[in-house]
N, C-alpha and C positions, 0 to 999 in steps of 0.2 A: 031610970036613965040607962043603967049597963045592962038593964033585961032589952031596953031597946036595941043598943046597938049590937048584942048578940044575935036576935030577933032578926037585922037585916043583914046580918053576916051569915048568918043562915042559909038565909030567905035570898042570896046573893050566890051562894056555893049553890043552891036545892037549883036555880035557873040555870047555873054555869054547866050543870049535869045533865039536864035536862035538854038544853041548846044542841048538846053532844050527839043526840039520839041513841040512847042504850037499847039495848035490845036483850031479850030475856037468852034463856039456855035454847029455849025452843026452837029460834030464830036465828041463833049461832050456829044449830047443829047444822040447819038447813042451809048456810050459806055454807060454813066449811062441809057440807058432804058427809056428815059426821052424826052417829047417835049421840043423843042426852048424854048417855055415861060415858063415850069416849070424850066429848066435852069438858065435862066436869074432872077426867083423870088429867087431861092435857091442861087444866086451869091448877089442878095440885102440883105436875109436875114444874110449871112456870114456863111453858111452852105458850098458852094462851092467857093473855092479860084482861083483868075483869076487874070490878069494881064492885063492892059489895055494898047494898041498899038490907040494909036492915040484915033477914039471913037470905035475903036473897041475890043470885051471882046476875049482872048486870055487865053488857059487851059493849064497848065502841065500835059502830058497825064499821068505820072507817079503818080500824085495827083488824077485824075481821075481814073483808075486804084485802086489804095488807098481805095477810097472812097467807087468804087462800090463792093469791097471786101470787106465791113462792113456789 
């Protein structure tokens, strides 16, 4: 019963992520103008906001957008 309802609470976050459209490092660089590793320093610094899927960095392209509009 509780493995279920974890199960759709999951299964409920994994869509709500998904709906978002992430976009990988690859795709961030290329909308801000930006190498991989300027990406990756400006997501350490807390300049560029990312969501992390497993070990891998995931963008709101909508944020990104945002951003390169400043």
């Amino acid at each position: 019963m509780l493995a279920d309802i974890v199960r759709g609470a999951v299964r409920a976050e994994v869509r709500a992520i998904l709906d978002e459209e992430l976009v990988d490092v690859h795709e961030a660089a290329q909308l801000l103008q930006m190498t991989e590793g300027a990406v990756r320093k400006a997501v350490e610094r807390g300049q560029v906001p990312c969501t992390r899927v497993g070990r891998r960095l995931r963008f709101r392209r909508s944020e990104l957008l945002r951003i390169a509009a400043l």
